[in-house]
C-alpha positions as MATLAB code, in Angstrom:
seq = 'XXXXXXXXXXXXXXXXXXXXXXXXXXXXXXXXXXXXXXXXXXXXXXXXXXXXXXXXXXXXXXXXXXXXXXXXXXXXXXXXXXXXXXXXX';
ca = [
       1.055   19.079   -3.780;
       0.417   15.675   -2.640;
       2.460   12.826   -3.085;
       1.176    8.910   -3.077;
       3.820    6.336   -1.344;
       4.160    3.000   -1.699;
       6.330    0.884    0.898;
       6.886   -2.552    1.165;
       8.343   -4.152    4.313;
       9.055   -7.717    4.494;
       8.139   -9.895    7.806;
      10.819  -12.485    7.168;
      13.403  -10.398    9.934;
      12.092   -6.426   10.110;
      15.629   -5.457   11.496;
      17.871   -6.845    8.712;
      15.444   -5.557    5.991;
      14.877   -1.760    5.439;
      11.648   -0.866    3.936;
      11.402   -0.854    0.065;
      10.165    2.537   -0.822;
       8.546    2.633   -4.755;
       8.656    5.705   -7.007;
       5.962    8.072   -5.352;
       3.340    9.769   -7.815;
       2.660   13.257   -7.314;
      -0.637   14.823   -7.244;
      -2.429   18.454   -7.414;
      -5.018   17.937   -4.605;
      -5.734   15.405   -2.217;
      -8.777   14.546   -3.937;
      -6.895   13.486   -6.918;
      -4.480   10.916   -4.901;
      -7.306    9.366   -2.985;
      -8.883    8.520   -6.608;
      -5.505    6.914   -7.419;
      -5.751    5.067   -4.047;
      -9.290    4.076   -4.377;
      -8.448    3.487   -7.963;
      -5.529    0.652   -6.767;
      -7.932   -0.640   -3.982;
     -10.411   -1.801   -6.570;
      -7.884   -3.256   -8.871;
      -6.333   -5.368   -5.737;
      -9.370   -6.337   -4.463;
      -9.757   -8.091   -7.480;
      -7.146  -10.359   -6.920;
      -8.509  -11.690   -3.373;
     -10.705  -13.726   -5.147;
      -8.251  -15.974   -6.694;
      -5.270  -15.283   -4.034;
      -4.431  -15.546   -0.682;
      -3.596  -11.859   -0.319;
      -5.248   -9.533    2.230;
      -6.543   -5.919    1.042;
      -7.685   -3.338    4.109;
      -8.955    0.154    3.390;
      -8.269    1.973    6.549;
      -7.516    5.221    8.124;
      -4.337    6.991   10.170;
      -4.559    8.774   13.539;
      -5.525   12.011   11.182;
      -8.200   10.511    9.772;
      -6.641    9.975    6.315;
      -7.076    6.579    4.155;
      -4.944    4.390    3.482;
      -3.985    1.406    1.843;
      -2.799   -1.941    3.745;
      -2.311   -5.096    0.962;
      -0.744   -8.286    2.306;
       0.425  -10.999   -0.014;
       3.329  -13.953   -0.506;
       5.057  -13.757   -3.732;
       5.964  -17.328   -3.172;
       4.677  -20.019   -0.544;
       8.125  -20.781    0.399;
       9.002  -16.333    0.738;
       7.771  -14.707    3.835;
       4.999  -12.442    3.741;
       5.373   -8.793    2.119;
       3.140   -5.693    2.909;
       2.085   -3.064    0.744;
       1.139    0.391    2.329;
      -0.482    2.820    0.405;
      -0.801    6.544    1.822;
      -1.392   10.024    0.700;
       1.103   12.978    1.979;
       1.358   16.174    1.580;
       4.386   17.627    0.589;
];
């Protein structure tokens, strides 16, 4: 089984805020949650063109993708980011 995780982490103060983790989906195969990842890649990548949010495909220290998006809910809020990341489980 493989699970996808999303985690937010604010860079307003890192030490006062714990990271948000959001409800994980759970997948058969690897294969199957690096479609959902590449699947939420192309739907954020979308929104670069209108906002000032950064997307970044990249890859861990075991050579597994993942998912870095970057983005201000507000102009006034600090900046939030998004990781992404398959795991087995």
């Amino acid at each position: 089984m493989w699970i996808l995780l999303t985690v937010i982490i604010s860079s307003s103060n890192k030490e006062a805020n714990a990271p948000i983790y959001l409800r994980p989906i759970l997948h058969d195969t690897i294969e199957k949650c690096e479609l959902n990842l590449d699947q939420i890649h192309s739907d954020l990548i979308k929104l670069t063109y209108n906002y000032p949010v950064e997307v970044k495909l990249e890859y861990d220290k075991n050579h597994k993708k993942y998912l870095k998006y970057s983005y201000k809910t507000d102009y006034t809020k600090p900046k939030e980011t998004k990781y992404y990341h398959c795991k087995k489980i």
